[in-house]
N, C-alpha and C positions, 0 to 999 in steps of 0.2 A: 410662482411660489404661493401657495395656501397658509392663508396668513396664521391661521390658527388648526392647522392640520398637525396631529403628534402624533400621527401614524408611526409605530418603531419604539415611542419612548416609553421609559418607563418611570413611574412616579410612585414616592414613597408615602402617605398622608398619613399623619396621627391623629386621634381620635376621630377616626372616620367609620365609625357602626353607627353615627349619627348625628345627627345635626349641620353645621355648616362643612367638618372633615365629611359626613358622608353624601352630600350634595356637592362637593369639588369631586368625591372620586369617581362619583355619576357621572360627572360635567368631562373629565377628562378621557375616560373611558369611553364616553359617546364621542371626541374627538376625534378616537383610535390608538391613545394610553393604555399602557398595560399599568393595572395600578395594583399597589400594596396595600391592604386592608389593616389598621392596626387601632388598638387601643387596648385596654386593660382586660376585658373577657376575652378569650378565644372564641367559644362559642358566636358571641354577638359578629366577632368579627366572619368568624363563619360563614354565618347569614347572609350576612351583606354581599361578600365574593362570591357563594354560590347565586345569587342571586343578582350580580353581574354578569358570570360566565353564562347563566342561563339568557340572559339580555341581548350578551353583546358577542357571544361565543366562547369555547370551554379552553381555558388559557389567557382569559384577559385578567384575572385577579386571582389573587392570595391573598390567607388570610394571617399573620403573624403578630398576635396578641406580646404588649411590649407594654411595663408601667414605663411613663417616662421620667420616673426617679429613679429607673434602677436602669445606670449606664453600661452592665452587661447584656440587659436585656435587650436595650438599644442596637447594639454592636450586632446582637445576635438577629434583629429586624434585619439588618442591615446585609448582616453575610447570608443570611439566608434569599433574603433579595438578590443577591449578584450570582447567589448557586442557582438559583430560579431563574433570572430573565436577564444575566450579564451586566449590563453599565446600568447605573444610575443617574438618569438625565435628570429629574424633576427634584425637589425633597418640598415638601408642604409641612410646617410646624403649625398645624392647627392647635396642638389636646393644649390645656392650659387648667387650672385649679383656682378656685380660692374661697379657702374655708374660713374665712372671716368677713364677719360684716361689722360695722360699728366706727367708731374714731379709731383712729391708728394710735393715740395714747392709749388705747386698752389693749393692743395685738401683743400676743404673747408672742416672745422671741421665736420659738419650734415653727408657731403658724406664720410670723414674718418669715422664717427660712425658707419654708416650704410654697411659700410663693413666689420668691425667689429664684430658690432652684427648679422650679415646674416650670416658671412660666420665662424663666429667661436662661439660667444653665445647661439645663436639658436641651434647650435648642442650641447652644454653641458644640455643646456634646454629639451631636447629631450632624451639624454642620461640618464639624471637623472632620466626621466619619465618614464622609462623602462628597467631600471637597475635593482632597484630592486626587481621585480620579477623574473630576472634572477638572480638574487644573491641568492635566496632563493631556485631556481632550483637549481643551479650551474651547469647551463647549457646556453649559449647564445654569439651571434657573434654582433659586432657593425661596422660598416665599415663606415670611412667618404670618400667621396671622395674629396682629396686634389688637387696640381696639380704640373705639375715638377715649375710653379713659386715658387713654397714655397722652391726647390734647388736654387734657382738663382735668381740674381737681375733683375731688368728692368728701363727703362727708362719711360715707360709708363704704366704699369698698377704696379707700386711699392706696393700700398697698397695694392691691392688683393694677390698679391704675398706672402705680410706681413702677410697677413689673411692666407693662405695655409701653412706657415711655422707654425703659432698657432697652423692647427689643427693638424701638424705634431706631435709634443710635445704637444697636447692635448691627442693623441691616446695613447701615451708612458704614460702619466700622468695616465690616466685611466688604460689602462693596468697595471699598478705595483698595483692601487687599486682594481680593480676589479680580479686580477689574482688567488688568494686565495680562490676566490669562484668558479674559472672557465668559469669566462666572459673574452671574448676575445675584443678587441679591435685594428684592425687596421685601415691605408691607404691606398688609390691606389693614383698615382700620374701619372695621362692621363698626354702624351705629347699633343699636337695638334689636336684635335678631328673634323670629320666635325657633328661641331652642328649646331643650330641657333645661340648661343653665338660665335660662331667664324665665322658666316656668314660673315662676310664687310672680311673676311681676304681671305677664300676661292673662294669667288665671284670675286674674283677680279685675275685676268688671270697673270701679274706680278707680283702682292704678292704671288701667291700661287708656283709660279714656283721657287722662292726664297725660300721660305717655302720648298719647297719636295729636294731641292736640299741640305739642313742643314741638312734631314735625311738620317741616311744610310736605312731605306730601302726604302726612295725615295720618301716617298709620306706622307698624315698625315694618322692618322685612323679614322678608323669608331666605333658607336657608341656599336656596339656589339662587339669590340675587347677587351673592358672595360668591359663589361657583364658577360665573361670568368673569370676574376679575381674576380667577385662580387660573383660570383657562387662557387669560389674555398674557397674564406674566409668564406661565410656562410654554410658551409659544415663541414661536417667529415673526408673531406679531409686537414683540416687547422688545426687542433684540437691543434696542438703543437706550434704554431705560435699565439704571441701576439704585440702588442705596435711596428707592422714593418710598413712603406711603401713601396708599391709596385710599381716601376717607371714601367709604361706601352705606350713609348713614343716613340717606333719605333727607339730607340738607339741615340736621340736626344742627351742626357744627357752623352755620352759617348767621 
């Protein structure tokens, strides 16, 4: 057995036109995943599949543009994935939101909701939607990505934080249900990634020297160091592992 061969499967990622969702669907696809492209532009998601199939050959990705607050749009990633490439082995809850920075005593009710339901509803929405057909395989990997906020408090982004500790004990919750049939469920929890979402923090010559100087190994990561762990949960090399997260943070958390 090839411990990390996905030759045949197929995986679902959100927010993968960039950042750490489109550095997992590189990673999987070079596997031999057949992956779904998705996040809020079509276009962007475009890009990226035609620029897989050109990679990796014509048939390996789609691209189905889905906000993940809107649970019709979801359904429709979804069916449209199973009219495309049949079962659903993988599901990756990357996309995640958070429009507020500041003390949580100032977060307006709308923008608490909305981080809420992005970053931890939307994926039980999702989960649901593709469970069970994997319960009836008793065969399938679900991996959200969390973040080390959901270890530790903040001063300023608290509620996303809040959010990432949900989906930490979301994964555990699912896992004890789905375990019995042999759907797996976990987390990764990136430390400091350079994405677009941590742009203002990177870009910025004194934050970021502050930043590499908290880690031991000096710097933050990059988007394919995260891609390594997506690859190892949706694999055959994970098969014994459920309901864990994985801190991926450059020993931040230490």
């Amino acid at each position: 057995m090839k411990l990390f061969d996905l030759t045949g499967k197929v995986a679902i990622i959100t927010g993968s036109s960039r950042g750490i969702g489109r550095a997992s669907a590189e990673a999987l696809a070079e596997y031999g995943a057949k992956v779904v492209i998705s996040s809020r532009k079509q276009d962007a998601c475009d890009a990226v599949a035609a620029e897989l199939n050109a990679r990796y050959g014509e048939g390996t990705a789609i691209a189905v543009a889905a906000s993940i607050s809107d649970k019709a749009a979801l359904q429709h990633l979804v069916d449209t994935t199973r009219a495309s490439f049949g079962a659903i082995d993988v599901l990756v809850c990357n996309a995640a939101s958070n429009p507020y920075y500041g003390p949580m005593e100032g977060i307006a009710d709308d923008q608490f909701r909305k981080i809420l339901d992005n970053n931890i509803v939307s994926n039980l929405w999702l989960i649901a939607m593709v469970a069970p057909e994997m319960r009836e395989r008793r065969e399938g990997s679900i991996v959200i990505v969390s973040s080390i906020g959901g270890l530790r408090g903040s001063p300023v982004i608290g509620a996303y934080c809040v959010s990432k500790a949900a989906d930490m004990q979301l994964a555990r919750n699912l896992a004890v249900e789905y375990g019995p049939h042999n759907v797996r469920v976990n987390c990764i929890a990136p430390g400091l990634i350079k994405t677009d979402f941590a742009r203002a923090l990177w870009e910025d010559p004194d934050r970021i020297k502050a930043a590499n100087a908290s880690v031991p190994l000096r710097r933050i990561g990059e988007p394919h160091e995260i891609a390594g762990a997506v690859v190892y949960l949706a694999s055959s090399a994970s098969t014994f592992m459920t309901g864990q997260t994985m801190v991926v943070d450059g020993g931040v958390t230490i």
